[in-house]
C-alpha positions in Angstrom: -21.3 4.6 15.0 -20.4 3.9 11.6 -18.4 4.8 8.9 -18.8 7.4 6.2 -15.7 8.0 4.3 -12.1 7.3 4.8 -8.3 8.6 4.1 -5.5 6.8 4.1 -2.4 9.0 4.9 1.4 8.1 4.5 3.7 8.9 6.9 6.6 7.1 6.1 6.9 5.8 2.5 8.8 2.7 1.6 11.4 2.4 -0.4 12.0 -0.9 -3.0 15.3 -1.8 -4.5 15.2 -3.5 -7.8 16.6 -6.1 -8.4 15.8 -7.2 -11.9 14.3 -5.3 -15.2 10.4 -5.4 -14.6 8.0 -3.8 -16.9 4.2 -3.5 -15.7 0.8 -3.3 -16.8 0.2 0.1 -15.2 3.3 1.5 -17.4 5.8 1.5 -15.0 9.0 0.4 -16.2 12.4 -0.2 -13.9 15.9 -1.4 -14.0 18.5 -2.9 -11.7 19.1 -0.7 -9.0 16.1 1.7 -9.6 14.5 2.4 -6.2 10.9 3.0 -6.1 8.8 4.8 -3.0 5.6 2.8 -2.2 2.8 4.7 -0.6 -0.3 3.1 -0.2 -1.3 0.1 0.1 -4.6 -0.4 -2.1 -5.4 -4.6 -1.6 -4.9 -7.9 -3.5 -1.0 -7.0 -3.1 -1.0 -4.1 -5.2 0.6 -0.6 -3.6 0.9 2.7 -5.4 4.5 3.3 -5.7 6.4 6.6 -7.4 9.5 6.5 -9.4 10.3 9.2 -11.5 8.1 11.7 -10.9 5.3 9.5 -11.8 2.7 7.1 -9.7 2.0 3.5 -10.5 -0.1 1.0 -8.7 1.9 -2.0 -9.0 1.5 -6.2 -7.8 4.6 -6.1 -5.3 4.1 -9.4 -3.5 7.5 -9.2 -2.2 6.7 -5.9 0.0 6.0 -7.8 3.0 8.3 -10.9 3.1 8.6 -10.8 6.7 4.9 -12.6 6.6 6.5 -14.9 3.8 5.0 -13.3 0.9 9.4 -13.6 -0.2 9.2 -16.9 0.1 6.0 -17.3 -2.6 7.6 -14.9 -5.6 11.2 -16.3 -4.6 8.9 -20.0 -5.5 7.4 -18.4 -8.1 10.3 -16.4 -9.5 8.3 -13.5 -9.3 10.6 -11.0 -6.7 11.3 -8.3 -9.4 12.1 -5.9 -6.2 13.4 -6.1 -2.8 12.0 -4.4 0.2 14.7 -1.9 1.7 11.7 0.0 4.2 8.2 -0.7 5.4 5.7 1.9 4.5 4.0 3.6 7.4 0.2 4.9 6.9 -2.7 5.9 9.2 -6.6 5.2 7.9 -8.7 7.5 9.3 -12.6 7.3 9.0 -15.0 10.0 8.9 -18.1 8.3 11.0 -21.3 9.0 12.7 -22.9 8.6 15.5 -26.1 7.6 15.8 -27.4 11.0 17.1 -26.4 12.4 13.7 -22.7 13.6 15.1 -20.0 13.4 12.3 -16.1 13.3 13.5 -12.7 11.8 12.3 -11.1 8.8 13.9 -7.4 6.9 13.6 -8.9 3.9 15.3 -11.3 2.3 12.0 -12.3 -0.8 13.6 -14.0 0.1 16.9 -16.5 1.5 14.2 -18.9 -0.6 12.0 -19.4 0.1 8.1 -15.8 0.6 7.4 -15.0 -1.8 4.9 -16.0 0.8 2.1 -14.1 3.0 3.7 -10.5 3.0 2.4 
């Protein structure tokens, strides 16, 4: 089997406090105490997040300090945010078999091909 095509689906967003006044490149632009709801991730430490009414894909490198990305930005003194909740997703991969048979899966990496896939 291998992969087609894939969706990433929320189920949970996250939710980011801020903590200090941040202005990105993508035009987002927040305040003290603003919270912003991150969606998905989309690599390199960048997530799509929404805050007032609007979606931004912005460089969070504090989202998942429990794996020490904190302690990097904290080094840096680049934790504009702080993470209140975890985003939960599900990838799912349209594949095929190799008898032509085309079906959905949550389980993307007992399949091959799937790297183009999110």
């Amino acid at each position: 089997m291998s992969g087609l095509t894939g969706k990433v689906i929320t189920t949970r967003p996250g939710v980011i406090e801020v903590l200090r006044n941040y202005k990105s490149v993508s035009g987002g632009s927040y305040r003290p105490g603003d919270v912003l709801w991150v969606y998905t991730y989309e690599g390199e430490g960048s997530s799509l997040v929404w805050h007032n009414g609007k979606m931004y894909a912005e460089d969070v490198p504090f989202l998942y300090e429990r794996h020490g990305a904190w302690n990097l930005c904290a080094e840096n003194d680049t934790c504009w945010g702080k993470t209140k909740v975890l985003p939960k997703s599900v990838w799912w991969v349209k594949v095929k078999s190799a008898k032509g048979v085309i079906g959905w899966s949550n389980k993307p990496h007992h399949f091959g091909n799937i790297d183009a896939c999110g």
